[in-house]
C-alpha positions, 0 to 999 in steps of 0.5 A, spaced: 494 622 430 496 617 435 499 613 430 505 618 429 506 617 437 513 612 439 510 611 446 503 608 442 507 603 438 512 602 444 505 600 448 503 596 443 510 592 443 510 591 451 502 589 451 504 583 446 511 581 449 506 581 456 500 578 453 503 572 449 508 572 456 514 570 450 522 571 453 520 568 459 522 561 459 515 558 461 513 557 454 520 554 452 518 549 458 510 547 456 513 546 449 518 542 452 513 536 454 511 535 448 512 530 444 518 530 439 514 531 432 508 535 435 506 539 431 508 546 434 507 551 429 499 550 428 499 551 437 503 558 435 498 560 430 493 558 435 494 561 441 497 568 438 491 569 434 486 566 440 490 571 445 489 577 440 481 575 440 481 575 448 484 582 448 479 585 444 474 580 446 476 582 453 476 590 450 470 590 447 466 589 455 470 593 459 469 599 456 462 597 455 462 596 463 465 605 462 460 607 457 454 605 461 459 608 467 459 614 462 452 614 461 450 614 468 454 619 471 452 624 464 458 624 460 460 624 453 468 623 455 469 616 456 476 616 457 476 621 463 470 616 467 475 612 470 483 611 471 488 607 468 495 604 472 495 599 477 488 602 480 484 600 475 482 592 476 481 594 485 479 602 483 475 604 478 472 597 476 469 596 482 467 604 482 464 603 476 460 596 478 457 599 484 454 604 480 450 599 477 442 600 479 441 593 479 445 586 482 452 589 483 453 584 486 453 579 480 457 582 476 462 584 482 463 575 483 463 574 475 468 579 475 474 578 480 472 571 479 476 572 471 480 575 474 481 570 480 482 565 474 486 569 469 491 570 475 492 563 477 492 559 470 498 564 469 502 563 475 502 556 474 505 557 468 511 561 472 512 557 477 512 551 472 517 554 469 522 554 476 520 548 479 523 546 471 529 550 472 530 546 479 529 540 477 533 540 470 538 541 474 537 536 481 533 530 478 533 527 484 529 533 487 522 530 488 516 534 484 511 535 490 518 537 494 520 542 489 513 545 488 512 545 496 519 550 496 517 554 491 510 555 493 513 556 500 519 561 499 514 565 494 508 565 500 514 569 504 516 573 499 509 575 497 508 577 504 512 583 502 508 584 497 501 586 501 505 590 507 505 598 507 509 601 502 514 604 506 516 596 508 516 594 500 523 596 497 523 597 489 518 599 484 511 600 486 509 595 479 509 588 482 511 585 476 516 590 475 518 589 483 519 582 481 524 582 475 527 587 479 529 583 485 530 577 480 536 581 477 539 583 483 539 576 486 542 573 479 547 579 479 549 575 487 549 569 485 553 570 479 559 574 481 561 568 486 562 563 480 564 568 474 570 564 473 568 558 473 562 559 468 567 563 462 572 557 463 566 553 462 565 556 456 571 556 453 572 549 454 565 548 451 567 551 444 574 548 443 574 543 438 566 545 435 564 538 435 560 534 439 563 532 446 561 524 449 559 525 455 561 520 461 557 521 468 560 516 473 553 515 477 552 510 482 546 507 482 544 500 485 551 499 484 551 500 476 554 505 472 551 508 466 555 511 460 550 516 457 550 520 450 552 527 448 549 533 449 549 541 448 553 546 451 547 552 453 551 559 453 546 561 457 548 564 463 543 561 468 545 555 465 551 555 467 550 557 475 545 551 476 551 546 472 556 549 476 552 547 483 551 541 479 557 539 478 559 541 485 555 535 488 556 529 483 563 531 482 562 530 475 568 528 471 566 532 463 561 536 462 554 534 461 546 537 461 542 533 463 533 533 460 528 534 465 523 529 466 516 529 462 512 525 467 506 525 462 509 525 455 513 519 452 515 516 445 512 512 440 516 505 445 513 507 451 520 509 454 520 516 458 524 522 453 527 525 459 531 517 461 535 517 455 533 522 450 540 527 449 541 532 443 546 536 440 544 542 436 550 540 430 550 533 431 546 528 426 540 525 428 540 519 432 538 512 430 531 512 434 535 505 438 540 509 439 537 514 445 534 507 448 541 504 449 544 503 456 551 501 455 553 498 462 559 494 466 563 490 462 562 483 467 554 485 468 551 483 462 544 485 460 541 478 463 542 480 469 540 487 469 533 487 473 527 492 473 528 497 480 523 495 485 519 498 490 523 499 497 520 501 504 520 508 505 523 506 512 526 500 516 520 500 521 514 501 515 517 493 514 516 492 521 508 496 522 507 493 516 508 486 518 504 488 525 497 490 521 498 484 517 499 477 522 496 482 528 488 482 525 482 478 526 485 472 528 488 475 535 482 479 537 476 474 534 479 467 533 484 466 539 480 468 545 474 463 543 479 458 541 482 458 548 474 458 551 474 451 548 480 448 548 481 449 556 483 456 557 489 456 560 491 448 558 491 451 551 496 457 553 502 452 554 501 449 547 501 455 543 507 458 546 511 451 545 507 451 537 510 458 537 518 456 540 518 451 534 513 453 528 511 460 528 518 463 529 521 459 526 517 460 518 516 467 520 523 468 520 525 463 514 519 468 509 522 473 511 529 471 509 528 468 503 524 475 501 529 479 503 535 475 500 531 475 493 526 481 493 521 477 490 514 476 491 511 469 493 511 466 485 518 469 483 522 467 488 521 460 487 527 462 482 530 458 487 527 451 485 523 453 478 519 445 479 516 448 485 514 455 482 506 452 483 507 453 491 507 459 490 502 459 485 496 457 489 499 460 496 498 467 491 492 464 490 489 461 497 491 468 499 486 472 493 480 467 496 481 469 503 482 476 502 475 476 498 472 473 505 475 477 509 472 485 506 467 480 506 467 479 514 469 487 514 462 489 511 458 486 516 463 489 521 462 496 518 455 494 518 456 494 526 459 500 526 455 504 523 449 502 527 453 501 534 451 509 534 443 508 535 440 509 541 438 503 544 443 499 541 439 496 535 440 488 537 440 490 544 431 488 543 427 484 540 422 486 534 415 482 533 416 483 525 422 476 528 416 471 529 421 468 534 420 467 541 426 472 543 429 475 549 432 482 549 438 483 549 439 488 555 438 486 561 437 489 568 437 486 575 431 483 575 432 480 568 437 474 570 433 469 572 429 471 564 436 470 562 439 464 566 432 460 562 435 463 556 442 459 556 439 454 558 433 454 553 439 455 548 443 448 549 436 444 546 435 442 540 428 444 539 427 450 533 422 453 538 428 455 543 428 461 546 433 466 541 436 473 544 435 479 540 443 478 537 442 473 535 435 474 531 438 481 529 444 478 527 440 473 523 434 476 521 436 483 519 444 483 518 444 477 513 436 475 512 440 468 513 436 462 510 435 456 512 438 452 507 442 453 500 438 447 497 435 453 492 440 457 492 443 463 495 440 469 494 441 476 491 445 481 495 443 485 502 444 492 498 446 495 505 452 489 505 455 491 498 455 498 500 460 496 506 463 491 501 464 496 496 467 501 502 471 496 504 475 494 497 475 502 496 479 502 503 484 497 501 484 500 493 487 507 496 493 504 501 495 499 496 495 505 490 502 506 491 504 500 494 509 500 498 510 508 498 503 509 501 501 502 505 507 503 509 505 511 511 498 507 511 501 501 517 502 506 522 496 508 523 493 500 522 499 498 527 498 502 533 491 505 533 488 498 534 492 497 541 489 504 543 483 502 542 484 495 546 488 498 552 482 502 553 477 496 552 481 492 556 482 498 562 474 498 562 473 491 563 478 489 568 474 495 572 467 491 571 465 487 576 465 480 575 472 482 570 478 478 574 472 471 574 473 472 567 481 473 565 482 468 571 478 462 566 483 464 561 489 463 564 488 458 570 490 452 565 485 445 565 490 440 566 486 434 564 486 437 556 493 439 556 494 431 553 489 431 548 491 432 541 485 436 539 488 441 543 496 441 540 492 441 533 488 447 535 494 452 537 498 449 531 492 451 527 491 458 532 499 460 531 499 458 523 493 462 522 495 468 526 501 469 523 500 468 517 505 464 515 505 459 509 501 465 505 506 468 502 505 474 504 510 475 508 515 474 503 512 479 499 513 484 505 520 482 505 522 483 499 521 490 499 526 491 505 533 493 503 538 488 503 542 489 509 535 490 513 535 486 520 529 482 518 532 477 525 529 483 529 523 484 526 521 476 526 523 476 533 518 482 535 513 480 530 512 473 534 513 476 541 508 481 540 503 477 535 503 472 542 502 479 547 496 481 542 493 474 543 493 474 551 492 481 551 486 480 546 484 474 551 484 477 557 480 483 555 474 479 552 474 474 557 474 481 562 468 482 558 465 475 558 466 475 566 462 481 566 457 478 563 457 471 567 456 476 573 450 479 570 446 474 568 448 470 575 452 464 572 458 461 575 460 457 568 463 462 564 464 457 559 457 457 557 455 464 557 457 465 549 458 462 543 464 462 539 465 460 532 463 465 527 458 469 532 463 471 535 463 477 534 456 479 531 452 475 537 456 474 542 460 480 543 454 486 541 450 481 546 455 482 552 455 489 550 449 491 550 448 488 557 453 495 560 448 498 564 452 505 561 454 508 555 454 502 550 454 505 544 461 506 546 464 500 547 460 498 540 464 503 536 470 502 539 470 494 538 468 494 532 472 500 529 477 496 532 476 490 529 475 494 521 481 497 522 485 489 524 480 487 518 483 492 513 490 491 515 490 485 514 487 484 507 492 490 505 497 484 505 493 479 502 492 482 496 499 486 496 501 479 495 496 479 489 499 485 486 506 482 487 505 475 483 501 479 478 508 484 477 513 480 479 511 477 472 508 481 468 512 489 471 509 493 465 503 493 468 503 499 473 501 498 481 494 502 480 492 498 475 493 491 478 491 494 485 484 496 481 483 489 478 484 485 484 479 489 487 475 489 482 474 482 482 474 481 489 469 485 490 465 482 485 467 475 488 465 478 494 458 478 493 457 472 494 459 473 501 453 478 502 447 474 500 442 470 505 446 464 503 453 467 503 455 465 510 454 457 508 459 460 501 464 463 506 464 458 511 466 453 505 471 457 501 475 458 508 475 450 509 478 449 503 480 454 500 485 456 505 485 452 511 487 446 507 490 448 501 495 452 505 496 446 509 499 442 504 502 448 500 506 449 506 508 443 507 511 443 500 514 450 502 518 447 507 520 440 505 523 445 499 527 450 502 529 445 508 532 439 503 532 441 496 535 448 497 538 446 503 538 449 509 546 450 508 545 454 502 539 458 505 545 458 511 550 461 508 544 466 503 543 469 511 550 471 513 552 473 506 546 478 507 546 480 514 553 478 515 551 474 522 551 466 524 545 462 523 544 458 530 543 450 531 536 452 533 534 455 526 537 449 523 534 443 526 527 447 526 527 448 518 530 441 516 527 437 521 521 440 527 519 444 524 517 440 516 515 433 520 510 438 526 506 440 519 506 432 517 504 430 522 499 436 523 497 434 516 496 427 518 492 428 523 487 433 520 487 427 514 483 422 519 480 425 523 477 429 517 468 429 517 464 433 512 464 439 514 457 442 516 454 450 518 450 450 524 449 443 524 447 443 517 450 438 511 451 441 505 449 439 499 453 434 494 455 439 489 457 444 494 462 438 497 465 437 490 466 445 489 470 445 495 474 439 493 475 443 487 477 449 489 482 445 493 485 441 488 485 448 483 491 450 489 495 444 490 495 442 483 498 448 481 504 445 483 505 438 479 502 443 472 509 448 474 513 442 475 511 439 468 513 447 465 518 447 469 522 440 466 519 442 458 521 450 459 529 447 462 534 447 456 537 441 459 539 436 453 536 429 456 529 428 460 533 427 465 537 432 466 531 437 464 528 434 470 534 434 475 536 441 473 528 444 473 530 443 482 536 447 481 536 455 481 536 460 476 542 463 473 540 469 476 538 467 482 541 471 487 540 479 490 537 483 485 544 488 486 548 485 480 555 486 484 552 483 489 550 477 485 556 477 483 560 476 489 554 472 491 556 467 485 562 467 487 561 464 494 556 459 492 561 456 487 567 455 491 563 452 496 561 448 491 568 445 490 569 445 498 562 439 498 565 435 493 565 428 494 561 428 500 556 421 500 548 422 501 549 421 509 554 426 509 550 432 505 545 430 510 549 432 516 551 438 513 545 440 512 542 440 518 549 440 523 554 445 520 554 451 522 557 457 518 564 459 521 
């Protein structure tokens, strides 16, 4: 009977053309990520067939749900028990639900939940289907941009939809409302363009033959000649062409594929980049669709791969401050200044940091800038020297393997700053040590003043506060010597260990694109939590006694070298100059960025950090001197690596209110100053490994240096780790970036030339090179380190931990890791003369010290221009004599 009725068959025809959701372009969309022979037909079987299944499967439980409705309420009519229509999911489904005798409710969360899920999986599948739309047409549009749109648009057209009828213009159906709403917007914008897309059409048929397309899109100064594709006589089509040629002003007609972020082909090259089709045209060769036909005076040697680039100006800048602005300002420097005189070794810092500090600052930034290489690839530019980058790159992975390290126990603190009491604030008896507590009171000076000076002797029976046992005995479980070993891993250090990799992994994921979001929080949150600190201690008695110490210089000291070799050592360190790094951040700046300003705010405010680090910690110190009653303030704390964890939590544990605050403030602080600075470090890491090898993707790189940073790492965590650490940072940083940075130096200074490095600033930034600059990076600068060098050379002695020597094989691996870095570069000066393709050793050998063919801005116009430069003042320097070349390179200045 129903079979003979139209409207039956008419039914059936509208559930299928809206189950199977065909003629809506989003099944053309899915289809379109797929690969080129993915096998299609078997999908289409499947999902038709899966479909129908559903439907009855779905058919077969909701009038099971009815029958048993019918049943309850005692009827034989099944199709009168409940209504169809739009009020069938929130009408006669929950009315046959709370019929039910027993846990409605359950079947009520399992039901709308489907519905909650069906409805969702199908949306997106809509709103892919516009986002595709969009983006096939405005590639440059980003995908979360798109989808935030969308979604944003659709949110307020939506608002509608849950409004009382009468505000609700058009069909009640929503999905009728919508296609409604759909054409009369499509009727909008089509009439405006109605000429325009017929004489498109008539232009597109005459001929009926393939028309080559030619798209003059300036990208990084190349122009890209693409291949053929199809004319689409879809109406939607051409309004989105239309727009699409109104905003490239594109010469001929051209439509170009979406990006298919997840499906690429057999080569690994994206089908979105270079994949065009016409639907009368012969298949193209598969070399072909990957072909990139560019300028005729660039050729393809000189193209290089896009590199990542500073989302802003000022991420560089931030970015720079989290890394030189770290532990070395808040921990080194205020106990460096304790030992050294106090105010006397202010006046030699600041002269260090006049000619040293600002000087290579500016120099990395510069030659990063210039090239946009890493600390490895940029010595295209001296291809013999590549090995200083080598070892710098891997003196920097060696620190930033302590430094996560060091951030552990740091995390360690923080996390317990928030008992109460402070857990090192007293002592335990489980420490068999004669101890003293930490938190003292009034009556507890004279106690106190007995332990500073029990402190001084030799005796292993002295008198210990409960920092110091805490830090020993609970933190690390310190062991006496490592003539046996090192022993296992504190869990509690590897957990932190463990968090504070993962911090650094998850900055560094996108490289520049999420650490430079990430720098202004690690830039500017740790002077918040300084400024406060500082305002706290300058209001506790005794404070001014302390800031007074640090800056009233002791002039007696001022002429001894141990002092000018320490804020040598201080500004080397503190601004992380030598490393690398600085390079590496440089390098992702645009060509044209005023990297002059960043190394001048950089220097200033490194040095404002240090002093403002200096007077709040010295505040606190005072504070301390006050309460234990002591006038020397030189002797109430201990430096070196206790300085943070003994001195600092000792000196707040003696605030007679709310300590834990203070704790927690510090000691974030200094997380945060830690994290920064390794997100640099290791960037450097990232760099060296894809400068070299750029088909290894960010994550993946960022994932293996953590990884096995981590696992080095270990190491740092065991009873024996601070001996390892102490050890790795003496030779496997301290000296071996001393020598490298000589070598550094001496080869942009005198073998690159300071007038070449000259004429690379102003052709980048277009402004003069002073005498200053000059004499600093061909002479003072290169014979301070020499003789910074020199002096650490003769005045070396066994290093030692605690007063404690190290056994021989441990002085052998440290000499060995220090010979790994410095003799990268001998072994990369022989690579270098075999790889050269000069003639004779002689030539192969003084060519290996000249730069690249390509050496250069990455822009290849710029390059072009550049070459040009170098080469006519090249013929202008002809015939100049040995002493000439050197006043040319010191004295001349650019005009």
């Amino acid at each position: 009977m129903f079979l003979q009725l139209p409207t039956v068959w008419y039914a059936a025809v509208t559930q299928c053309f809206y189950s199977l959701t065909v003629c809506f372009g989003a099944i053309t969309v899915y289809a379109s990520y797929n690969k080129f022979d993915h096998n299609v037909y078997r999908d289409a079987t499947i999902i038709s067939i899966l479909d129908t299944f559903t439907s009855l499967l779905a058919g077969c439980t909701i009038f099971g749900i009815i029958g048993h409705l019918a049943h309850e309420i005692g009827t034989d009519d099944i199709g009168s028990v409940v209504k169809g229509g739009a009020g069938l999911a929130f009408i006669s489904y929950p009315e046959a639900i709370a019929k039910f005798q027993s846990l409605p409710q359950i079947f009520s969360v399992l039901f709308f939940l489907m519905l909650f899920i069906l409805g969702v999986g199908s949306n997106v599948g809509i709103v892919s289907s516009k986002a595709t739309a969009v983006k096939d047409n405005f590639p440059k549009v980003k995908q979360w941009q798109c989808t935030l749109i969308i979604a944003l648009i659709s949110f307020c057209v939506g608002l509608t939809y849950i409004t009382p009828p009468k505000y609700d213009w058009g069909p009640r159906d929503p999905i009728r409302r919508e296609e409604y709403k759909k054409e009369i917007d499509d009727d909008a914008k089509y009439s405006s363009i109605l000429p325009v897309t017929n004489w498109y059409r008539l232009q597109s048929r005459s001929g009926g033959q393939q028309r080559t397309t030619h798209m003059n899109v300036r990208n990084h100064g190349r122009v890209y000649f693409r291949g053929t594709s199809a004319i689409n006589h879809n109406r939607n089509v051409f309004y989105w062409e239309y727009l699409l040629f109104s905003r490239f002003k594109i010469s001929s007609n051209v439509v170009a594929t979406h990006e298919n972020p997840s499906f690429v082909d057999d080569e690994g090259v994206k089908k979105s980049e270079n994949s065009f089709s016409h639907p009368n045209s012969q298949p193209t060769p598969r070399t072909a669709t990957n072909t990139e036909l560019e300028l005729s005076f660039l050729d393809k040697e000189n193209t290089l791969p896009e590199r990542d680039t500073w989302g802003k100006g000022i991420e560089c800048l931030l970015s720079c401050i989290a890394l030189s602005v770290g532990l070395g300002n808040a921990w080194r420097f205020p106990f460096t200044a304790l030992e050294n005189g106090g105010g006397a070794f202010l006046i030699p810092y600041l002269v260090v940091l006049f000619l040293l500090g600002r000087p290579i600052y500016y120099l990395e930034m510069c030659i990063g800038q210039f090239s946009s290489y890493g600390a490895v690839k940029i010595y295209d530019f001296c291809p013999a020297m590549r090995g200083v980058g080598v070892g710098q790159s891997f003196a920097m992975w060696i620190e930033g393997t302590y430094y996560e390290a060091l951030c552990s126990i740091i995390l360690n603190y923080l996390i317990q700053s928030f008992r109460n009491p402070l857990p090192w604030a007293y002592c335990k008896e489980e420490w068999n040590s004669v101890c003293i507590d930490s938190a003292i009171n009034k009556e507890g000076r004279t106690n106190f003043t007995k332990l500073r000076q029990h402190m001084k002797l030799a005796d292993s029976n002295r008198t210990i506060s409960s920092s110091e046992l805490y830090f020993i005995k609970e933190v690390l479980n310190e062991k006496e010597s490592i003539d046996d070993g090192i022993g296992a891993p504190n869990w509690q250090l590897v957990l932190g260990l463990f968090v504070s990799w993962l911090c650094v992994f998850i900055v560094i994921i996108r490289g520049v694109k999420s650490s430079g979001k990430a720098s202004y929080f690690l830039a500017i949150f740790p002077y918040v939590i300084m400024i406060v600190l500082l305002i706290r201690a300058l209001t506790l008695p005794g404070a001014m006694d302390g800031i007074l110490y640090f800056i009233k210089p002791q002039w007696n000291k001022i002429l001894d070298p141990k002092v000018w070799y320490a804020a040598v050592t201080q500004c080397f360190f503190s601004l992380t100059i030598c490393f690398g790094a600085i390079i590496v951040y440089a390098s992702y700046n645009k060509f044209d960025h005023n990297v002059y300003r960043d190394a001048t705010i950089i220097s200033i405010l490194d040095t404002f950090t240090s002093l403002l680090a200096g007077c709040t910690i010295f505040g606190i110190v005072g504070h301390l001197a006050h309460e234990i009653g002591t006038d020397d303030i030189g002797s109430v704390v201990k430096g070196g690596a206790g300085l943070a964890f003994i001195s600092y939590p000792e000196a707040i544990a003696k605030f007679q209110s709310l300590p834990q605050i203070f704790s927690v403030l510090f000691f974030l602080m200094l997380f945060i100053l830690g994290v920064g600075s390794n997100i640099g470090i290791v960037s450097c890491s990232v760099a060296a490994i894809r400068d070299s090898f750029p088909k290894i993707k960010q994550w993946q790189c960022a994932l293996l240096i953590a990884f096995v940073g981590f696992c080095f790492g270990l190491a740092y965590v065991t009873p024996g780790g601070q001996f390892v650490l102490t050890l790795v940072d003496y030779y496997g940083v301290a000296m071996m970036s001393l020598f490298l940075g000589i070598f550094e130096l001496y080869v942009l200074g005198w073998v690159y030339g300071v007038n070449r490095l000259c004429k690379d600033v102003q052709f980048m930034l277009g402004r003069k090179v002073g005498l200053y600059w000059r004499l600093c990076w061909s002479v003072i600068t290169p014979v301070i380190m020499t003789i910074i060098l020199i002096y650490f050379l003769s005045t070396y002695t066994k290093l030692t931990y605690n007063n404690k020597t190290y056994p021989n094989w441990m002085y052998a691996l440290g000499w060995f890791i220090t010979s790994l870095g410095v003799l990268q570069v001998p072994i990369w000066l022989i690579v270098a003369v075999i790889r050269n393709p000069g003639v004779t050793w002689r030539d192969k050998f003084f060519d290996a010290f000249k730069p690249k063919p390509n050496w250069g801005p990455r822009d290849p116009i710029r390059r072009e221009e550049y070459k040009k430069e170098i080469d006519d003042d090249a013929k202008a320097n002809r015939g100049l004599d040995f002493w000439g070349k050197i006043r040319k390179n010191i004295f001349e200045i650019l005009k």
